[in-house]
ZATORTOR-938792 format. One record per residue (C-alpha): x, y, z; residue in one letter. Coordinates in steps of 0.25 Angstrom, whole numbers, padded with zeros to 4 digits, always signed. Each point is the difference from the previous one (the first is absolute). Layout:
BEGIN
XYZA ...
//
This chain:
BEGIN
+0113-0037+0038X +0009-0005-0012X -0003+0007-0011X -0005-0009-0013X +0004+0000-0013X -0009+0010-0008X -0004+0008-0011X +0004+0014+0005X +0013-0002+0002X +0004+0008-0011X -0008+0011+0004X +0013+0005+0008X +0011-0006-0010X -0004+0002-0014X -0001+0013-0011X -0011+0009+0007X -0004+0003-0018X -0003-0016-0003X -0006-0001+0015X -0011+0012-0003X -0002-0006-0014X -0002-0015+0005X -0010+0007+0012X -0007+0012-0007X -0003-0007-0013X -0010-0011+0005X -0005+0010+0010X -0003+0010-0010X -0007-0010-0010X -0007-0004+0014X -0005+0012+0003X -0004+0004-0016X -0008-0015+0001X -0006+0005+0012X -0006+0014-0007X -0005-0009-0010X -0010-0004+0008X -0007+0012+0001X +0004+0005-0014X -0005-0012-0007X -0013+0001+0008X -0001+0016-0005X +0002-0003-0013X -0010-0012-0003X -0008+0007+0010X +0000+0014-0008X +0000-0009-0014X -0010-0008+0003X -0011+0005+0011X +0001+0015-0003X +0007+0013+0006X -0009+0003+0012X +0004-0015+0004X +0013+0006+0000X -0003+0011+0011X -0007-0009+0006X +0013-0010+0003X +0009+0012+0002X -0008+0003+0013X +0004-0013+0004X +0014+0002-0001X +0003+0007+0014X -0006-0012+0006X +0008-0010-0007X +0011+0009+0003X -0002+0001+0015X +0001-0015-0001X +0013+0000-0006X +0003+0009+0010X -0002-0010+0009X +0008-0010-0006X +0011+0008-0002X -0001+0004+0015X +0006-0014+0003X +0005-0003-0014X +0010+0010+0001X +0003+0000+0013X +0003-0016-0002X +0009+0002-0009X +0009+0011+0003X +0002-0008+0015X +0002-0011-0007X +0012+0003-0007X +0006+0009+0012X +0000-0013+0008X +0005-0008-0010X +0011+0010-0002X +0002-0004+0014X +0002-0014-0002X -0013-0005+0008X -0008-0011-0008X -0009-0003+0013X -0005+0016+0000X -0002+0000-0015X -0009-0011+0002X -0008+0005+0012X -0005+0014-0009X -0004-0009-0011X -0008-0008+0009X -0005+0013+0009X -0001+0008-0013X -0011-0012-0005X -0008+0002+0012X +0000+0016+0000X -0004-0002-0015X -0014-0008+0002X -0003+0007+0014X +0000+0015-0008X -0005-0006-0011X -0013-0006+0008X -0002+0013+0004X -0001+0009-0011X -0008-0012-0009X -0009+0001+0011X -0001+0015+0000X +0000+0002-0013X -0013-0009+0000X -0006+0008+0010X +0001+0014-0004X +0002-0002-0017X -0010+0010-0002X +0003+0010+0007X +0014-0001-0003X -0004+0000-0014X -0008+0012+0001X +0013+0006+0008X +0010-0003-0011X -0010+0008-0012X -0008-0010-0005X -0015+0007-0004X -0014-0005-0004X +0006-0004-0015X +0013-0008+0006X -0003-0006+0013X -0005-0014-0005X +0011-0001-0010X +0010+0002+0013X -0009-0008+0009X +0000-0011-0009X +0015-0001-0003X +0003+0001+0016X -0011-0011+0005X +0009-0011-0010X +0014+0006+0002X +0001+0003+0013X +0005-0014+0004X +0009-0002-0012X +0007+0013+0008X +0003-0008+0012X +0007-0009-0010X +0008+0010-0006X +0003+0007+0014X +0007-0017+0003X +0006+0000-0014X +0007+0013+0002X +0007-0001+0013X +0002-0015-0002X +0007+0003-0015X +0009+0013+0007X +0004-0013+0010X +0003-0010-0011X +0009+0012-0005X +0005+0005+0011X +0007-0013+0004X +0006-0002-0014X -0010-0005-0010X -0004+0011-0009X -0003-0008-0012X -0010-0009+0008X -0007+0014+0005X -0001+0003-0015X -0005-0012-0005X -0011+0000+0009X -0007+0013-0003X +0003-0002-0014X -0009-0011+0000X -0011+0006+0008X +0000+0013-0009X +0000-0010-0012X -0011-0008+0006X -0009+0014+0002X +0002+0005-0014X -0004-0014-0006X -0012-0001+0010X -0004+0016-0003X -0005-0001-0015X -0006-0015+0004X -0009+0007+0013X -0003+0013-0006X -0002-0003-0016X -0004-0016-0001X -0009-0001+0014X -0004+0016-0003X +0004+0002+0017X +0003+0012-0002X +0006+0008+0011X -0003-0011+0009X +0008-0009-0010X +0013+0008+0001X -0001-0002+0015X -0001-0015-0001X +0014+0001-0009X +0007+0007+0010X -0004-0008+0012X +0002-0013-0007X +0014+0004-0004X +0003+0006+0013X -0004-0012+0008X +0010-0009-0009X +0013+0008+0001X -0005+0000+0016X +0003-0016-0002X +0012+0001-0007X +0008+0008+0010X -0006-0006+0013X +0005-0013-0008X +0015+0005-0001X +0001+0001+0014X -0005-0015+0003X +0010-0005-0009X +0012-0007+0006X +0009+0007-0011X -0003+0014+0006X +0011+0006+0007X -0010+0007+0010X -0012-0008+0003X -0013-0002+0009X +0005-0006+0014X -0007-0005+0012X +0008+0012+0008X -0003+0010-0009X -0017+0000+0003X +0003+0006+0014X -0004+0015+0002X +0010+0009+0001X -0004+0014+0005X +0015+0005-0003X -0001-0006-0015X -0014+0006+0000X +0008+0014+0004X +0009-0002-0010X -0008-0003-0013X -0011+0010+0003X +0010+0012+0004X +0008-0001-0015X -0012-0003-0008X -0008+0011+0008X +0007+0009-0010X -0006-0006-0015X -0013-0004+0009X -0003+0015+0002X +0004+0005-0014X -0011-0009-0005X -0010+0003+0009X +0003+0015-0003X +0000-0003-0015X -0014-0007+0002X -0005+0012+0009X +0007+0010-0009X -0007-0006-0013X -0013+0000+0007X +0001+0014+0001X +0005+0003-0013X -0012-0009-0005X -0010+0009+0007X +0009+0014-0006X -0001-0007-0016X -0015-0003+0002X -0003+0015+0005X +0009+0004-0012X -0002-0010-0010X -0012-0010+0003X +0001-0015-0001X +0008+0001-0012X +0011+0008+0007X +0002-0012+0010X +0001-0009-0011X +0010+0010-0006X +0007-0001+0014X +0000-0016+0000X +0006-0001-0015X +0011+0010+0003X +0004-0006+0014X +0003-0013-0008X +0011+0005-0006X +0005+0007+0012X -0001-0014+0009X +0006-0006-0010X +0012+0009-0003X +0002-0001+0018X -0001-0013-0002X +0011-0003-0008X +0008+0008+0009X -0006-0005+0013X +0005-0014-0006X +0015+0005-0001X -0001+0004+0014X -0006-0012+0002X +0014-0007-0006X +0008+0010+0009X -0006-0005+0012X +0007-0013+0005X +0013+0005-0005X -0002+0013+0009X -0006-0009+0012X +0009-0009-0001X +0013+0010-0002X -0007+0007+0011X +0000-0011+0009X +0013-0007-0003X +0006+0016+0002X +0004+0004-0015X -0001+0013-0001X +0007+0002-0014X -0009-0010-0005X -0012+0007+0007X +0004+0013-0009X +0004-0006-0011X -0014-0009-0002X -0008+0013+0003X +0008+0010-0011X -0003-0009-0011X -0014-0004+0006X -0004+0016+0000X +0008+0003-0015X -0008-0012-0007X -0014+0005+0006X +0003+0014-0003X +0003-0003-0015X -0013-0009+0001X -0008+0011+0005X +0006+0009-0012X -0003-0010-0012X -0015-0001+0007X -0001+0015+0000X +0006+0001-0015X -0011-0012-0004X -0010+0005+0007X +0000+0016-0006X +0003-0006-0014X -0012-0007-0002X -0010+0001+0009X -0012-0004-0009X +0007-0010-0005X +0001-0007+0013X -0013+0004+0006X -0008-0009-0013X +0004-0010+0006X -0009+0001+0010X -0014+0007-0005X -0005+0002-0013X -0009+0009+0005X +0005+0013-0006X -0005+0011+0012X +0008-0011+0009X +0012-0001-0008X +0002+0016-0001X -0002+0003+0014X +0010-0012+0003X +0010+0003-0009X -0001+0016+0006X +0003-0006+0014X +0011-0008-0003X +0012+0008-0002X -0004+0007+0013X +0001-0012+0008X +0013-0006-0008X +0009+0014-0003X +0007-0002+0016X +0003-0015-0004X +0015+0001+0003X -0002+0008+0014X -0011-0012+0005X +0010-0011-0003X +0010+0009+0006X -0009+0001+0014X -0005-0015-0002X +0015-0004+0000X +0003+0007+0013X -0013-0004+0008X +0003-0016-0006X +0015+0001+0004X -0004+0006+0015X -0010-0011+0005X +0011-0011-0008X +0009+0005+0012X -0009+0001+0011X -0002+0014+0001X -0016+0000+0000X -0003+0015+0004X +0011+0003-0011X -0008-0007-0011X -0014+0004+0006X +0002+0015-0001X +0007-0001-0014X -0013-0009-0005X -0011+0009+0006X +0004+0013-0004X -0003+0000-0014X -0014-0007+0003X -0004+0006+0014X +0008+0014+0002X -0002+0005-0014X -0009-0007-0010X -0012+0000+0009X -0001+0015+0004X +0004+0004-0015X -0011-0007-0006X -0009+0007+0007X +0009+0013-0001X +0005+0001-0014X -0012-0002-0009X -0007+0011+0008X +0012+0008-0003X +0000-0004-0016X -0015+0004-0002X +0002+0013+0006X +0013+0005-0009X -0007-0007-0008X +0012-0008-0006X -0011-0013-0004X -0011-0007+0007X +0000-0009+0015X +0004-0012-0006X +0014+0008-0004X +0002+0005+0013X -0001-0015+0005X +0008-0006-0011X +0013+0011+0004X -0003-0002+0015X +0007-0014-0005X +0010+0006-0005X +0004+0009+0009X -0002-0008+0013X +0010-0013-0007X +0011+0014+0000X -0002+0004+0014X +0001-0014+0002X +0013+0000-0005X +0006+0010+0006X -0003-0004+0014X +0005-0014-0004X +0015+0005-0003X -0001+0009+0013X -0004-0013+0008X +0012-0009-0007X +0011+0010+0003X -0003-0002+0014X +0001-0014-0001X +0014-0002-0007X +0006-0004+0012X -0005-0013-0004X +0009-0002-0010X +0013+0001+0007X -0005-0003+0018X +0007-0012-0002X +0014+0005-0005X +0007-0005-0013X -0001-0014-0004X 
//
């Protein structure tokens, strides 16, 4: 098929430094619009309804992010083939995963609403929530849970719109959803006194809108890649496709959302309610920093696809250097920050002084291996842009899976007996050592893969 005119043209002619800066900029804001979801809803939630309303929406975060999982199972996977086929030249393919990609989007997404329906309480119960906590939780996921089918369509829909060369758009969308949530928070919670259940009605609303927006984009004639007759066909091949490379960011959510389970179940036999609170406060932060860095890869991903695909090797390695030196440096200021002033940051949050001391204990635990986890998140980011899944799978799950999850159990024991501080301690530095063993394995996965960089030959 002849080729178009398009917007990604450029992606294999013009200077790698302006194209990260054109692509990672408005992912990044993206992806710090999209934490403000949840942050705003932690901090009118913890201002305005109390700390044990806190704990009682931290439980709820596995869920949501099981959800997210999901959405980034097909989002991901979307936009990675995306732009390896459009590195190929192949307008008719590109359109083919967006429509299959739509309709792998509301089938999971049926099924985990409906699940998650079905079983709330016991999943609740699962993730740590307790006698004082449960109803706050419950309350929050009986709204929310729709608005997460939304935002699972916003996010693999936006990753599409910039994939095939409109990052700007991508941005403007969940800029305005995030701006419609923090308008909507303070009216919900403080004018209709909704409490909880308020801060749920925000971010559904909000969600449910940036949903119209980007299914809008591709109905619109002036869209490069849209929604054609052709493209509603099934494709078990596509479905292959999407699902193998988003395999890899689908299972490192669902670890983090097992894995914060578990550690939610450790801080309350350490710490109590509080501790859990503590936990979702200082996890914040840490999202928030990955975030960032998730959103330069993010920026990296159709100009690596696309080099990928179109056979540009020095292009490849050149796009992944300066990706992996700006997280690294990212993860370093975040560290710095982060040690500096830790009660400073956590105030912002809880007033609530036992709150604010053990959160602002557990934050430079979490934070001091910044650097090494935008180190790990580059390589995993960089793998599954390239179509190496299994690559990217193992880099992902190690930290979570292979090390966080038996240290936790492991290393507080081992703190109370030397008697070097109490259990919730040895949690926090189970953190902190599983992000450097995560780390390490990373760089040993990537030297076996610098083939990738040169298979090709020279340019």
């Amino acid at each position: 098929m002849e080729m178009k005119k398009d917007r990604t043209q450029e992606l294999e002619t013009g200077s790698i430094k302006s194209l990260l800066w054109t692509y990672a900029l408005p992912a990044v804001i993206t992806q710090i619009i999209a934490s403000i979801y949840n942050i705003a809803d932690r901090i009118f939630i913890g201002q305005g309804v109390g700390p044990l309303a806190i704990s009682g929406l931290v439980i709820t975060l596995p869920v949501i992010n099981a959800i997210h999982a999901l959405g980034s199972l097909v989002g991901v996977g979307s936009a990675a083939r995306m732009s390896i086929v459009l590195g190929r030249k192949d307008i008719n393919w590109a359109e083919n995963i967006l429509g299959n990609s739509l309709l792998l989007t509301f089938f999971f997404g049926m099924v985990f609403l409906s699940g998650g329906y079905a079983f709330m309480d016991k999943v609740l119960i699962l993730f740590g929530a307790t006698d004082q906590t449960i109803s706050y939780a419950r309350e929050y996921m009986l709204i929310v849970l729709p608005g997460m089918f939304f935002t699972t369509l916003t996010f693999n829909l936006t990753g599409l719109i910039r994939a095939t060369g409109y990052p700007m758009r991508s941005m403007y969308i969940m800029v305005s959803g995030a701006l419609l949530n923090m308008i909507l928070d303070p009216i919900f919670i403080y004018v209709f006194d909704a409490g909880i259940a308020g801060a749920a009605w925000a971010t559904t609303i909000s969600m449910a809108t940036t949903s119209v927006l980007a299914v809008a984009h591709f109905i619109s004639p002036s869209s490069f890649i849209r929604f054609r007759s052709h493209a509603w066909k099934p494709r078990f091949y596509i479905f292959k496709n999407i699902l193998l490379i988003g395999m890899s960011p689908f299972l490192m959510n669902l670890a983090a959302s097992a894995v914060v389970a578990l550690l939610n179940t450790q801080v309350i036999r350490y710490a109590g309610d509080l501790g859990v609170g503590a936990l979702g406060i200082v996890n914040t932060f840490t999202s928030l920093l990955c975030m960032v860095m998730i959103g330069i890869c993010q920026g990296m991903q159709p100009i690596a696809g696309y080099n990928y695909g179109a056979g540009r090797p020095g292009r490849l390695k050149e796009v992944f250097m300066l990706t992996m030196k700006v997280n690294v440096l990212l993860g370093l200021a975040g560290s710095v920050l982060c040690l500096a002033f830790p009660r400073l940051l956590v105030r912002a949050f809880t007033a609530d002084a036992e709150l604010l001391e053990v959160s602002a204990f557990a934050l430079p635990f979490l934070l001091v291996m910044a650097p090494l986890i935008g180190f790990t998140i580059t390589n995993s980011n960089f793998f599954q842009s390239i179509d190496k899944p299994w690559i990217a799978i193992v880099t992902s799950l190690s930290r979570q899976v292979l090390f966080l999850a038996p240290l936790c159990i492991l290393i507080p024991k081992l703190f109370i007996s030397m008697g070097w501080g109490d259990g919730m301690a040895g949690v926090c530095a189970s953190a902190t050592i599983s992000d450097a063993l995560g780390a390490v394995l990373a760089g040993i996965l990537l030297l076996t893969q610098l083939k990738v960089f040169k298979e090709k030959g020279r340019e």
